[in-house]
C-alpha positions in Angstrom: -100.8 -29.8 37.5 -98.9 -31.5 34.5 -100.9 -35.1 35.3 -104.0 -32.6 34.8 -102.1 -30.7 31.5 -101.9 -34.4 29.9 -105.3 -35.4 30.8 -106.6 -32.3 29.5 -105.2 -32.5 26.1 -106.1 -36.2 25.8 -109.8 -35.8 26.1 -109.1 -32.5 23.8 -107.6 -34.4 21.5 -110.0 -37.0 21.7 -113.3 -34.6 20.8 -111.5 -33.1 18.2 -111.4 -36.5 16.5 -114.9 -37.4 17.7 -115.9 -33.8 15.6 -114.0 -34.4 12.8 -115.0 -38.1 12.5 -118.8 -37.0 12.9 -118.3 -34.4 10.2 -116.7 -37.0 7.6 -119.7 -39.1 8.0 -122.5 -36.5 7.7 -120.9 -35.0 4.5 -124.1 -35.4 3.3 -126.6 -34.0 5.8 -127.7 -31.0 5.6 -129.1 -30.5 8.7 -125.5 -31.4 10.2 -123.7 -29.4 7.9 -125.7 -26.1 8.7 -125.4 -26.7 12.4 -121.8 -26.4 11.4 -121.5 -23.9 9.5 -123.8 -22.1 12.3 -121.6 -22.7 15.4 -118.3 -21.8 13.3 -119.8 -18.6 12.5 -121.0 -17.8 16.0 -117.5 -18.7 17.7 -115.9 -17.1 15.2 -117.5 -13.9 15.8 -117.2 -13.8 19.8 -113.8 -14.8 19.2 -113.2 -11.7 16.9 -115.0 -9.5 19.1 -113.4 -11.1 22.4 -109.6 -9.9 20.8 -110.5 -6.5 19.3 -112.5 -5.0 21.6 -112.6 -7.2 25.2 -109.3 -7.4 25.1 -108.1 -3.9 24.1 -110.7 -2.7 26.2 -108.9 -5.4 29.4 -105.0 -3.7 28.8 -106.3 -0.1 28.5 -108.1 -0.6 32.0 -104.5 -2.3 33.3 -102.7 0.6 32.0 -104.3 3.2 33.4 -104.3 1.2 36.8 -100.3 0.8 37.0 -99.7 4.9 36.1 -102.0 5.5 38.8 -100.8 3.2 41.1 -97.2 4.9 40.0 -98.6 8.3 41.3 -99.9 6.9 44.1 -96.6 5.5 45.8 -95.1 9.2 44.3 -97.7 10.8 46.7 -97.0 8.3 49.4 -93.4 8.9 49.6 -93.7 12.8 48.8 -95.7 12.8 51.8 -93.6 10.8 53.9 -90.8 12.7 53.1 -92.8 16.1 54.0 -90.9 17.0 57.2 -92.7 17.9 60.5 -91.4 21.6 60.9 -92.6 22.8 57.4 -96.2 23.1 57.7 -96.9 24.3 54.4 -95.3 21.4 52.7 -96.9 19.1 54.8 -100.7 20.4 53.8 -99.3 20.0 50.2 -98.4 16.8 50.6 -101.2 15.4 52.1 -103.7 17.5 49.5 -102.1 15.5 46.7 -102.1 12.0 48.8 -105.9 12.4 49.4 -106.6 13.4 46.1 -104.6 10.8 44.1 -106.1 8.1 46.9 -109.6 8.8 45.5 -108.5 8.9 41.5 -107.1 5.6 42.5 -110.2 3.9 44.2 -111.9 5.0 41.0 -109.5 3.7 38.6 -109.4 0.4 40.6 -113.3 -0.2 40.4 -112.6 0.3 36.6 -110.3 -2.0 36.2 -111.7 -4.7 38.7 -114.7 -4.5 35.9 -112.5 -4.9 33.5 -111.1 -8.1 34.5 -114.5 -9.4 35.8 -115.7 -9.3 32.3 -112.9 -11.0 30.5 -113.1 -13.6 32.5 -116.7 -14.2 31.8 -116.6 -13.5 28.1 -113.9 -15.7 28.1 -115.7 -18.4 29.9 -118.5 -17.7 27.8 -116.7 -18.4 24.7 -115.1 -21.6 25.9 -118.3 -22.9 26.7 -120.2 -22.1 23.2 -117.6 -23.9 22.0 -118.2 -26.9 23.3 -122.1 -26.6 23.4 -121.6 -25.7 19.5 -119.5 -28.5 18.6 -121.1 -31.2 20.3 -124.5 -30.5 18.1 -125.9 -29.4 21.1 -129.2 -26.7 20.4 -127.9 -23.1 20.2 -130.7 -21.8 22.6 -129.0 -22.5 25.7 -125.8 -19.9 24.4 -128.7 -18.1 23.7 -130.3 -17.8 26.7 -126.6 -17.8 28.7 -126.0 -14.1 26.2 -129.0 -12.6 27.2 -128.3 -13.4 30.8 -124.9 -11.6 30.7 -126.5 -8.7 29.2 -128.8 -8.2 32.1 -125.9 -9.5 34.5 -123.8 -6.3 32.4 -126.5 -3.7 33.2 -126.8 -5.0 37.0 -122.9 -4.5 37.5 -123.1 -1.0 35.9 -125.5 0.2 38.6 -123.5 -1.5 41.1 -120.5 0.5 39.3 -122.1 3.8 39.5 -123.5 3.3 43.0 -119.9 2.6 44.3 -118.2 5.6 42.2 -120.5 8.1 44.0 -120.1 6.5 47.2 -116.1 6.9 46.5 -116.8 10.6 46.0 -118.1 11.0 49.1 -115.6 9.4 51.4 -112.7 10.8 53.1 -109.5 9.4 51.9 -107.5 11.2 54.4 -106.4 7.8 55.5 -106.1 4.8 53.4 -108.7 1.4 54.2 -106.0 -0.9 55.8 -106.5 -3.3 58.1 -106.1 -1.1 61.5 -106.8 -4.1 64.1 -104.8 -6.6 65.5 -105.7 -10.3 65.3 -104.5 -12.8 67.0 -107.2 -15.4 65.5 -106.9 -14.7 62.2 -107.2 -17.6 60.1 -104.1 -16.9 57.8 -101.8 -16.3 60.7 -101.6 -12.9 60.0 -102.3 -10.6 62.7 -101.6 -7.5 61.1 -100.5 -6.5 57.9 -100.0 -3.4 55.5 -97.6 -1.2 54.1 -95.0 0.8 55.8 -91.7 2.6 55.0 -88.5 1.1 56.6 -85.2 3.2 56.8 -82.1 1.2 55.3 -79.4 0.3 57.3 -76.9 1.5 54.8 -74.8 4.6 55.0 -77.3 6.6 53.1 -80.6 5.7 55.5 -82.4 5.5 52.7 -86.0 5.0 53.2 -88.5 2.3 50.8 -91.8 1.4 50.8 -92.2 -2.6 52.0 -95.4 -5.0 52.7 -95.2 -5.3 56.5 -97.1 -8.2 58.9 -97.1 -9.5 62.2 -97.2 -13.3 61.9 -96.3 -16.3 64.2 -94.8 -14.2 66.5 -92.5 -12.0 64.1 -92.4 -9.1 62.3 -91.6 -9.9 58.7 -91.7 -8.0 55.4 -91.8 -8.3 51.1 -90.3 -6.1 48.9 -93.1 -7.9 46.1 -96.0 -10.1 46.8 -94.1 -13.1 45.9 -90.9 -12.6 47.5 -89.8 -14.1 50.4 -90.9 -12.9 54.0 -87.5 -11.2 55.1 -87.9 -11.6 59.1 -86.7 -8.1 60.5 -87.5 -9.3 64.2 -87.3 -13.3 65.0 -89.2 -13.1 68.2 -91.4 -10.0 69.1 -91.0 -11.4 72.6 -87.3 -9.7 73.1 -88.3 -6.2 71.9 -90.0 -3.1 72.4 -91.7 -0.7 70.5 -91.4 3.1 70.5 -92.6 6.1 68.8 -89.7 8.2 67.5 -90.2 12.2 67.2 -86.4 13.2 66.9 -86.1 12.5 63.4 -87.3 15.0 60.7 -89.9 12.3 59.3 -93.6 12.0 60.8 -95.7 9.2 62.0 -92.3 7.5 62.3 -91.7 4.1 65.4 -88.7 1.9 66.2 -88.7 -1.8 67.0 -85.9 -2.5 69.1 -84.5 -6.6 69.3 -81.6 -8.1 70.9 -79.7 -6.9 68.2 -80.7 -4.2 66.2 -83.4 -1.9 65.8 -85.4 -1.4 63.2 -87.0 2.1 62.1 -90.3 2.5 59.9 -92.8 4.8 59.0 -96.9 4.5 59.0 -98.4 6.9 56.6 -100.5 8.3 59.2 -100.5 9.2 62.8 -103.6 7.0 62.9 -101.8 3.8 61.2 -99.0 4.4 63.5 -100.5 3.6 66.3 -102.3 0.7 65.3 -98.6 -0.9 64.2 -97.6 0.0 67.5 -100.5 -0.9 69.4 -100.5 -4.5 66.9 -96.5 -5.3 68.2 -97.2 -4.6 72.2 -100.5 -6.6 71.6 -98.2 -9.4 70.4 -95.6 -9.6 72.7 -98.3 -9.5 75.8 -100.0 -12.6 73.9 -97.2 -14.2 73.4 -96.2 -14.1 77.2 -99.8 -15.5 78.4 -98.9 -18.7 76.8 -97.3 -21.3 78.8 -93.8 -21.9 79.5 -93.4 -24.5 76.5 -92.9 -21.3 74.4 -90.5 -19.9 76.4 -88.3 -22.9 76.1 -88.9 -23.1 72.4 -87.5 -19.2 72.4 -84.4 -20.7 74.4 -83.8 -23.2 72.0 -83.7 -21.1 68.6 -83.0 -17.3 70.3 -79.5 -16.0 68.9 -76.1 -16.8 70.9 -75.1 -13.1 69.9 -73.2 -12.6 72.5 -71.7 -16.0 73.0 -68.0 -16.9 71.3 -68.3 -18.3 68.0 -65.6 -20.3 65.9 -64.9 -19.9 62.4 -67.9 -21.0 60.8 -70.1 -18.8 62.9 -71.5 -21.4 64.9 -71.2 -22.0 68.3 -68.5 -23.5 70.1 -69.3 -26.9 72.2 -69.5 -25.8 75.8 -66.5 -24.7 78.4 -68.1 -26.4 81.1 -67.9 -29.8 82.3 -70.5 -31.9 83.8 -72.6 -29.0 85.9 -74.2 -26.7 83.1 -74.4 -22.9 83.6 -78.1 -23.0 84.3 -77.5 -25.3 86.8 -74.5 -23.7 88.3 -75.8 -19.8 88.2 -79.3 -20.9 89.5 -77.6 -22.6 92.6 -76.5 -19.3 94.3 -79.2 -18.1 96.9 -81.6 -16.0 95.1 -80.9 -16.5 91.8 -84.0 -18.6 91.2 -86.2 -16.4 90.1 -86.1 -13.4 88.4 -84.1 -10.2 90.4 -86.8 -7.5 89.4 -89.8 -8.7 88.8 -89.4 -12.6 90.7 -90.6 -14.8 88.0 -89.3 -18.4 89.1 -86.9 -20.6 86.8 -85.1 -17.4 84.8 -83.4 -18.5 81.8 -81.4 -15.2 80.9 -78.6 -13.3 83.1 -77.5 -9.8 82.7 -73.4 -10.7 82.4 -72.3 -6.8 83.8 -74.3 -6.8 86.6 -74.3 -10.4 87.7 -78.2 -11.5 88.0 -80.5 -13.7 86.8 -83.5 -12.4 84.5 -87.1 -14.1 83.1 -87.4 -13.6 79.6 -89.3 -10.2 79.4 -86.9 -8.5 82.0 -84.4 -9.7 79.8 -86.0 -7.5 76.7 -86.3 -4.7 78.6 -82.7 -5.0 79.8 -81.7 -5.4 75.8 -83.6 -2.1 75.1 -81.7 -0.1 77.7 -78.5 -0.5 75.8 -75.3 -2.3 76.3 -73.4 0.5 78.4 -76.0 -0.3 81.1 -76.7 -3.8 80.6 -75.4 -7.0 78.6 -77.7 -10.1 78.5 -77.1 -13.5 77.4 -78.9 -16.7 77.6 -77.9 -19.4 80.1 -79.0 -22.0 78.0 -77.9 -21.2 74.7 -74.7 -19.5 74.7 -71.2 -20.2 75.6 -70.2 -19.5 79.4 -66.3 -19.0 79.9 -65.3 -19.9 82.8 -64.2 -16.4 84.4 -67.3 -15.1 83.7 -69.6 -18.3 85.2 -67.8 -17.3 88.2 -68.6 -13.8 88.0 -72.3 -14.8 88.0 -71.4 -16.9 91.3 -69.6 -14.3 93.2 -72.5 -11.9 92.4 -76.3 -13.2 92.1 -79.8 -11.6 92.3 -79.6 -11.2 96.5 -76.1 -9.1 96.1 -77.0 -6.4 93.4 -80.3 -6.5 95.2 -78.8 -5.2 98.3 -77.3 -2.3 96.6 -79.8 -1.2 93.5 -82.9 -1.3 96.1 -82.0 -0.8 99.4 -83.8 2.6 99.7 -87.2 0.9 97.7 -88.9 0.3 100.6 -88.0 3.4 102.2 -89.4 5.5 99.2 -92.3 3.2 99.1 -91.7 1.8 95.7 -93.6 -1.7 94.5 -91.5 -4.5 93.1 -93.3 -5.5 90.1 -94.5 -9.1 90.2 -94.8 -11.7 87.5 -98.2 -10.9 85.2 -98.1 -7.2 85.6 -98.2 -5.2 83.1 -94.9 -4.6 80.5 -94.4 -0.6 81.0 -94.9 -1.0 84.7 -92.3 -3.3 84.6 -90.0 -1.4 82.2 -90.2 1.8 84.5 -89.1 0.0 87.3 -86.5 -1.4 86.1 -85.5 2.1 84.1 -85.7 3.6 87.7 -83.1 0.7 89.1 -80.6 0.5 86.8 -80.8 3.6 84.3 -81.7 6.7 87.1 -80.5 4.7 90.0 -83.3 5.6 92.2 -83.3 3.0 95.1 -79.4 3.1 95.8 -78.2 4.6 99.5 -75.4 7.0 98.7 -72.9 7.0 101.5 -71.6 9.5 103.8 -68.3 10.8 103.3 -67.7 8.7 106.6 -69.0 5.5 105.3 -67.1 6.0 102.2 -64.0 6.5 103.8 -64.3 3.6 106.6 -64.8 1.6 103.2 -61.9 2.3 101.6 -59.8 1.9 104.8 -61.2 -1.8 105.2 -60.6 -2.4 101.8 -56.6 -1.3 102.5 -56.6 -2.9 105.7 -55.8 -6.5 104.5 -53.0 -7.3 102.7 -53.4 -8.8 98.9 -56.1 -12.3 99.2 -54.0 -13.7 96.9 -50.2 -13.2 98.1 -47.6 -13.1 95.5 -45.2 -15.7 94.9 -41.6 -14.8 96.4 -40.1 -16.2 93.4 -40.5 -12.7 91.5 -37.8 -12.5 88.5 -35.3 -9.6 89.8 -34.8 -7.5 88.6 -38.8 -6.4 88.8 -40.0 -3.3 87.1 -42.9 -3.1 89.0 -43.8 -0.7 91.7 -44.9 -2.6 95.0 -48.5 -1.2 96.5 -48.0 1.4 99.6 -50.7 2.1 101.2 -51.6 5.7 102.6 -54.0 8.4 103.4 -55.6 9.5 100.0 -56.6 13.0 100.2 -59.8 12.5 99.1 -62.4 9.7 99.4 -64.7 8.8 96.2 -66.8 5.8 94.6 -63.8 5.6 92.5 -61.7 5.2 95.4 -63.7 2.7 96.2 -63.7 0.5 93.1 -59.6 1.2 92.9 -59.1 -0.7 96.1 -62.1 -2.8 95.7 -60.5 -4.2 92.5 -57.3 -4.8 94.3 -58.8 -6.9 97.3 -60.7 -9.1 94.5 -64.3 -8.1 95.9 -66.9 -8.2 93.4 -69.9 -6.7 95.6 -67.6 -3.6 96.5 -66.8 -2.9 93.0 -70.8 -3.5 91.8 -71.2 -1.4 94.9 -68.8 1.9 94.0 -70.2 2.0 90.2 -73.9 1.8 91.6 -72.3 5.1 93.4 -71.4 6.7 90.3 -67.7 5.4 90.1 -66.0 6.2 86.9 -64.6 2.6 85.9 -61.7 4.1 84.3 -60.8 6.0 87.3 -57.8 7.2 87.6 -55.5 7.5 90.7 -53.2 10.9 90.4 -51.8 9.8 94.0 -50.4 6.3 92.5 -48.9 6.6 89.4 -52.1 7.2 87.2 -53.2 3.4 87.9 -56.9 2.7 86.8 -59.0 0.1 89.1 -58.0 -2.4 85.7 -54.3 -2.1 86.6 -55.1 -3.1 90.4 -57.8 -6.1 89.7 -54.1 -7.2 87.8 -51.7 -6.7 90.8 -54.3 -8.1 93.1 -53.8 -11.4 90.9 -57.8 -12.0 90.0 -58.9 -12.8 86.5 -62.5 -12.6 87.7 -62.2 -8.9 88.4 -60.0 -8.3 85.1 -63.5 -9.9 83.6 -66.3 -7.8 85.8 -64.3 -4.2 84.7 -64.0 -5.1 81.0 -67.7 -6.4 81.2 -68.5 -2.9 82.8 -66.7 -1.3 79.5 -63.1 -0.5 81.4 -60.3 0.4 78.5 -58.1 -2.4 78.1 -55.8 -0.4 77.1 -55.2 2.8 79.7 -51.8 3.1 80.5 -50.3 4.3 83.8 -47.5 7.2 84.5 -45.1 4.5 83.6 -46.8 4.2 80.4 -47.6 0.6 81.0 -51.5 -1.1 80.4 -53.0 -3.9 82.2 -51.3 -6.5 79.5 -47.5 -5.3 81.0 -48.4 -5.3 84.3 -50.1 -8.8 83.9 -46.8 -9.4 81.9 -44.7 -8.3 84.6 -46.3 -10.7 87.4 -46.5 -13.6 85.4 -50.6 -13.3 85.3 -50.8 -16.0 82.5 -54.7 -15.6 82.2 -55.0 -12.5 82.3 -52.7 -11.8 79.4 -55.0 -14.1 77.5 -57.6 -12.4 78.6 -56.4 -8.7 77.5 -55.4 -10.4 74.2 -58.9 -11.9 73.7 -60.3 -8.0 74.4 -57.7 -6.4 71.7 -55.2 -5.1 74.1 -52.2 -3.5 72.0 -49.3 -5.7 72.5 -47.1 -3.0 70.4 -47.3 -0.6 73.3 -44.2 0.3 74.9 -43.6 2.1 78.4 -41.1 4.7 79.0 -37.9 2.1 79.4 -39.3 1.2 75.7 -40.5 -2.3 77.1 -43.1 -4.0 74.9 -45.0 -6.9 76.8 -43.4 -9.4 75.0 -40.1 -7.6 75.7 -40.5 -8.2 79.6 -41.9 -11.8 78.9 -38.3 -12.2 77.2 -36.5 -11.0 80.1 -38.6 -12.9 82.7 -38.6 -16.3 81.1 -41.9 -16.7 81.0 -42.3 -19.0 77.8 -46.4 -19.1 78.0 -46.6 -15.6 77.8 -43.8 -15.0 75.2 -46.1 -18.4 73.5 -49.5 -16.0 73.7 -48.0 -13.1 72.6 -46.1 -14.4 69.7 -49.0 -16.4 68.5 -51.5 -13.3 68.7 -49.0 -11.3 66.6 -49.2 -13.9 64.4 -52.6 -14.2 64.4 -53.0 -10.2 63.9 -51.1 -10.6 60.8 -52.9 -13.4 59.6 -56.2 -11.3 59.2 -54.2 -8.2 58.2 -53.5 -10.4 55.2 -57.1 -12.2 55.1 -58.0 -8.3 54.5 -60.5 -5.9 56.0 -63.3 -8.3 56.7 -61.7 -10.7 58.6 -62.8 -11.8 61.5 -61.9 -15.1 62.8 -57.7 -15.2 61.9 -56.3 -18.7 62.6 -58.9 -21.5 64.4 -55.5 -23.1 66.2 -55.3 -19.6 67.8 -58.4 -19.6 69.1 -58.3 -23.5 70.2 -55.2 -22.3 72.1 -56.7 -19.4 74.1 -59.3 -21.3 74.6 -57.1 -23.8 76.5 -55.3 -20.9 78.7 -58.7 -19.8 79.7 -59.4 -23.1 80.6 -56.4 -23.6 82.3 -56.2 -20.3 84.1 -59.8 -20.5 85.6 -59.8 -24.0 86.5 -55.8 -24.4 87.5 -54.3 -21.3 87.9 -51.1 -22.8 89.6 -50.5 -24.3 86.5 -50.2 -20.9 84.8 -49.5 -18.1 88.0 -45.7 -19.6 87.9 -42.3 -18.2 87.8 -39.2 -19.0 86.3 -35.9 -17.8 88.0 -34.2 -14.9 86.0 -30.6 -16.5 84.4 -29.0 -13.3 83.4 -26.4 -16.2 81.3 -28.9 -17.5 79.6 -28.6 -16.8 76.1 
């Protein structure tokens, strides 16, 4: 453009000099010298006529345009406002929108007419220029004038023709774009304007330009603004239509990691949005599985540990990567509800292995039922890689769908349709429709195995006397339950018992009133496992539910030495202030038992604690040799525990 600028005001330049040289030397003919004086005149008056009255005429048309335009987004949002149980405000509303919809179509005709003939007046005067200047006969301009006229008068039947056809039309819903296109040739398969609640305090609603391009759902608050990408991969969501909220016409877009809530202007517009967003995501899973990968490589690790700088740490595991590693166990090839080979996604609370649209569908049933995370992408600790090993697809299978074929239910397969797919899995894992509740007999020969055996991992004789801790007796509960169950399931360290008892219904923060108030946490602790310390907490158990002796899981893992799971209750925010009844913190009985790596993690997660206290309220990360050093226990504690599960001998003259 500014190579094109200097050009242009070269040769400018130059004909100005070529005129005024040709004028100089034809001072004295008359012919010349009236041709002139003619072509001054003429420009002179289109020019004059151009600012007064083209001109004038050009602004009043834009004014009027942008106050109506003004009372068209009032009527927009007083109608979106209108809510759905005041019928009378509602007819008002949409009254008003239909009738400022039609003053606006006419306006904009208007002022499309107006701009159409400044731009050819302007063009018109440009060119008479030149013609004029360079001596050329004034016939041509002529002829070009009278042309325009008859142009003019064409137009203004045109004009009047469209006006009445405006009167006659039914505005009750606005001309956008209602159908979705993949194939468009700008990318954009669906655009137009829709409100967007905030996600402020104050849910505030405003009016944005939405689309539906490569794949994602972007917006612009102004035409040259930025797309602001609301979902990065249509792929992970799902779309619903939302009719608890005061507000009409109103859907939600629900991704990985928030949801997004917006308003059409019309039940009609509504569901062309939400038919535009499930048309999208089925396109986008027809392609091939190159697409898939390139949704591994740039989906968000927002469940995976991050450092510092919010990016993602280098990988816990050595040699074998997670893919590798999960997809080994029997089963866990393919996907574990709908069997779509090579899965790249795993549900970390329930221990399977999911293809990337399960894994959606498993986002948009909420955390408290499922928690998914990429195997490729994000960071796998090494606790919770062996969850996914001590589980897998063929386990939960046995228990979520062992009455399917009784009841006659079909396991969706891979191409079938999305809801069909999200209602059987709703049915699995939400209303828990295929699992085989057990007889009060069943349950009770359950429990009694599960007691039968002493501890699997026996603990060390070298225990620092004197012990607080209360040694396990066994007995005859009076009453047999799924939490029952998961208690002693968590104490014999086995994983399919527990999945087992909370597919029964078990409360994971079940308490035991017959042994000292202990929750199934407490027990995974005494029976010494940090994988089943992970599975509870995974399955939202309270880190911090104390017993009757008013101790958590962090003294009891205190208490026994349990270096990893200490880190691991510090890494969860257990309360390392809490004291029992003997007024025993955790780092109290770490003191008295010697055990410098606890007393080492619990001094440096006070420290760290105060390290973000001071940081202030926003602070997230505390002090990066913290983390590195946690890090390490985990480490050390999944990979060594020996290292770590250790006792020192209790010197009551040591000072």
């Amino acid at each position: 453009m500014i190579d094109a600028g200097k050009a242009y005001n070269t040769a400018n330049k130059q004909f100005v000099n070529g005129i005024r040289e040709l004028a100089q030397q034809s001072t004295k003919d008359e012919v010349i010298e009236i041709l002139f004086d003619q072509a001054q005149r003429s420009i002179k008056t289109q020019l004059q006529t151009f600012v007064k009255e083209d001109l004038r005429r050009f602004k009043e048309a834009k004014k009027q345009f942008d106050k109506v335009s003004e009372e068209k987004e009032a009527a927009l949002t007083k109608n979106a406002q209108a809510p759905r149980n005041k019928q009378h405000e509602v007819e008002e509303a949409t009254n008003i929108l239909t009738a400022t919809r039609k003053c606006f179509r006419h306006i904009v005709l208007d002022y499309v007419l107006q701009v159409q003939h400044f731009n050819s007046n302007h063009s018109t005067i440009v060119g008479h220029q030149h013609f004029s200047c360079s001596c050329l006969i004034t016939g041509f301009c002529l002829l070009q004038l009278d042309q325009l006229v008859v142009d003019a008068a064409k137009e203004k039947r045109d004009m009047e023709q469209k006006h009445s056809t405006i009167q006659q039309k039914d505005f009750s819903n606005d001309d956008t774009k209602l159908e979705y296109n993949v194939d468009a040739d700008n990318g954009i398969a669906m655009e137009g304007y829709l409100f967007k609640r905030a996600s402020n305090a104050f849910k505030t609603w405003n009016r944005r330009w939405f689309s539906i391009q490569n794949n994602q759902l972007v917006y612009q608050k102004k035409f040259k603004d930025n797309p602001t990408v609301v979902v990065e991969d249509l792929r992970l969501c799902t779309v619903k239509h939302c009719e608890d909220i005061e507000r009409r016409f109103c859907f939600e877009v629900v991704s990985p990691t928030k949801s997004c809530m917006m308003q059409a202007d019309s039940e009609k517009l509504r569901q062309a949005w939400i038919r535009a967003v499930q048309n999208s995501i089925a396109t986008a899973f027809r392609e091939k599985g190159d697409d898939a990968e390139k949704l591994d490589r740039k989906s968000s690790t927002s469940t995976g540990s991050l450092d510092s700088g919010g990016e993602p740490k280098e990988r816990s595991l050595k040699g074998e990567s997670a893919l590798q590693r999960v997809l080994a166990i029997p089963g866990n090839a393919c996907c574990c509800d709908c069997g779509q080979p090579d899965p790249r996604w795993a549900s970390i609370n329930l221990g399977i292995t999911l293809c990337i649209q399960c894994s959606g569908i498993h986002r948009s049933l909420g955390v408290h039922f499922s928690k998914v995370r990429s195997l490729t992408l994000d960071t796998w600790e090494p606790e919770l890689l062996k969850l996914m090993c001590e589980l897998g697809n063929g386990v939960i299978n046995q228990i979520y769908e062992a009455r399917r074929e009784e009841l006659g239910a079909r396991k969706p397969q891979p191409g079938d349709p999305r809801h069909e797919i999200e209602g059987y899995i709703k049915a699995k894992y939400v209303d828990r429709r295929f699992v085989r509740r057990p007889s009060d007999e069943e349950l009770r020969t359950k429990v009694v195995c599960l007691t039968a055996e002493p501890p699997p991992m026996p603990m060390p004789a070298t225990l620092p006397p004197p012990s607080p801790f209360k040694e396990t007796v066994f007995y005859e509960p009076k009453e047999y339950s799924p939490g029952l169950q998961l208690y002693w399931a968590s104490y014999a360290r086995s994983l399919p018992d527990m999945a087992e008892a909370l597919a029964h219904g078990a409360e994971v923060n079940w308490v035991n009133t017959e042994d000292d108030k202990r929750t199934p946490l407490i027990m995974a602790v005494q029976g010494g496992s940090l994988v089943t310390c992970e599975f509870l907490l995974q399955n939202a158990a309270n880190v911090n539910q104390q017993d009757a002796q008013g101790r958590g899981p962090l003294h009891h893992a205190t208490i026994l030495g349990h270096t990893g799971q200490v880190c691991l209750f510090l890494k969860r925010g257990a309360n390392q202030n809490a004291a029992d009844i003997e007024e025993k913190t955790p780092l109290s009985m770490a003191v008295e038992a010697a055990n410098a790596d606890i007393v080492t993690l619990l001094r440096l997660a006070k420290m760290n604690e105060e390290m973000r206290e001071a940081e202030g309220p926003y602070s997230q990360s505390g002090d990066e040799t913290y983390q590195d050093i946690f890090q390490d226990f985990t480490q050390m504690a999944s990979n060594d525990p020996d290292k770590l599960n250790r006792y020192q001998h209790y010197d009551p003259q040591r000072p």
